[in-house]
C-alpha positions as CSV (number, residue, x, y, z in Angstrom):
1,X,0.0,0.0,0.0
2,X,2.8,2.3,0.7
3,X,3.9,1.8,-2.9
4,X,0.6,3.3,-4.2
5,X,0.8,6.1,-2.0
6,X,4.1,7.1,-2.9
7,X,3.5,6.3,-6.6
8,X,0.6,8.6,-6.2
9,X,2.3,11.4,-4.7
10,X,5.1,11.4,-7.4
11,X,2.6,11.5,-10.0
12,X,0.2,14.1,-8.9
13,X,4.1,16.4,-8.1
14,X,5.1,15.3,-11.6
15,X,1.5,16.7,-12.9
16,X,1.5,19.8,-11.0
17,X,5.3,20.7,-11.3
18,X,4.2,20.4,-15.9
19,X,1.1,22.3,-15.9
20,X,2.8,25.3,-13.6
21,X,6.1,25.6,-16.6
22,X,6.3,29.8,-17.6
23,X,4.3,30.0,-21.1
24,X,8.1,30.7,-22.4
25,X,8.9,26.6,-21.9
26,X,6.0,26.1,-23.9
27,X,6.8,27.6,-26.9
28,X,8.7,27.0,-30.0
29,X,12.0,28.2,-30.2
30,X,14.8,28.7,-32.8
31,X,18.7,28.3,-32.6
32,X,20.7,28.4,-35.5
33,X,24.3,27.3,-35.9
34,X,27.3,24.5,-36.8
35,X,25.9,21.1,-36.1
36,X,29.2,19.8,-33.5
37,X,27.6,17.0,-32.7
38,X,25.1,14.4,-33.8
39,X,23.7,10.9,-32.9
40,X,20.8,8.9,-32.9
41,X,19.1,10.7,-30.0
42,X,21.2,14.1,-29.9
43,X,22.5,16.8,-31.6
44,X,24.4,19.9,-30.3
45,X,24.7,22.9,-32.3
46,X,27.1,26.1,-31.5
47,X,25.9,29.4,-32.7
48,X,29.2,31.4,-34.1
49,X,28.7,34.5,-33.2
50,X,27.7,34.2,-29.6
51,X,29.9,30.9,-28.9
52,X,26.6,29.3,-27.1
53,X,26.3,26.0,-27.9
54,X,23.1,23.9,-27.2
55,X,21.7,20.1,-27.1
56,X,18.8,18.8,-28.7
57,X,17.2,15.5,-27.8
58,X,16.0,14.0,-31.5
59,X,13.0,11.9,-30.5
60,X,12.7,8.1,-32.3
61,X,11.7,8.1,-36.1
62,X,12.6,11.8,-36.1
63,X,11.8,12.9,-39.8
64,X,11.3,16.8,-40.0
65,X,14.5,17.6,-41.2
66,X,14.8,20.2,-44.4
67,X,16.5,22.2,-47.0
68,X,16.2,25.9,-45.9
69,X,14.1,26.2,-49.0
70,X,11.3,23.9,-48.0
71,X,12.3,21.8,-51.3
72,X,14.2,18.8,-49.8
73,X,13.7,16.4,-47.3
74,X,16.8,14.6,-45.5
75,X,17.2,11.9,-42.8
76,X,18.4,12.4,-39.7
77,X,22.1,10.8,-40.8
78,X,22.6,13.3,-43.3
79,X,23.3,15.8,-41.1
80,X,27.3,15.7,-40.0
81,X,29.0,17.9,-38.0
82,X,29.9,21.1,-39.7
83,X,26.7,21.6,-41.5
84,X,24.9,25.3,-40.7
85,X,21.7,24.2,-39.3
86,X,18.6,25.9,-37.7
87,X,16.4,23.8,-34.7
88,X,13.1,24.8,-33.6
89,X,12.6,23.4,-30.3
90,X,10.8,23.5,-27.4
91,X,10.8,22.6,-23.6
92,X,7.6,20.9,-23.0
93,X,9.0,17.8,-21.4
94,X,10.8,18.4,-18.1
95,X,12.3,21.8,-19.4
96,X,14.6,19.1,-21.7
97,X,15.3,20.9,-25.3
98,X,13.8,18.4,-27.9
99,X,14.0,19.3,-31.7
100,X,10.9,19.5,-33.8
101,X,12.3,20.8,-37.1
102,X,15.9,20.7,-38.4
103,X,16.5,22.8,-41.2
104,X,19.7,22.0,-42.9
105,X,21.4,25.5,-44.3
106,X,24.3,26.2,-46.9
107,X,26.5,29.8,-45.9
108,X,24.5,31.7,-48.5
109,X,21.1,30.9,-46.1
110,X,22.5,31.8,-42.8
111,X,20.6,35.2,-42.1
112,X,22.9,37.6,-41.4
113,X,21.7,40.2,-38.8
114,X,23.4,43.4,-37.5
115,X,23.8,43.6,-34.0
């Protein structure tokens, strides 16, 4: 009986602690990059200009990766590390970064913005 109780208490913390994430966990993000790292499950991308690099969890059967012109689809193991890339993600999920879209970018598509 103890079991229950505890399993109970760790759920309805679990449920609480997701519904009472900021609306800015919620929603979609972008971070745009050089891929330095990709595997099955991950892939870590460093942004040049600010040197911040991030990790994405991929989830299984990931297939929403892109050209940056909408035209091409790729799988997941085409991407390598060195590739300009741009992630929309979000944090639904424990506040853990998971991809939803890869877009995979030549130099001529990174956006250049001035700062």
């Amino acid at each position: 009986m103890n079991f229950v109780r505890i399993f109970s208490a760790v759920a309805l913390v679990g449920a609480v602690a997701f519904a009472s994430q900021p609306a800015s966990a919620m929603k979609t993000s972008i971070f745009e990059g050089i891929t330095r790292h990709v595997s099955a499950n991950n892939i870590k991308v460093e942004n040049p200009k600010t040197h911040q690099t991030l990790s994405f969890e991929i989830l299984p059967k990931f297939d929403q990766v892109f050209s940056y012109n909408g035209k091409e689809t790729y799988q997941m193991k085409a991407i390598k590390a060195g590739q300009y890339v741009k992630v929309y993600f979000d944090q639904k999920f424990l506040g853990v970064r998971h991809a939803d879209r890869i877009l995979v970018m030549t130099s001529r598509d990174m956006v250049t913005r001035k700062e």
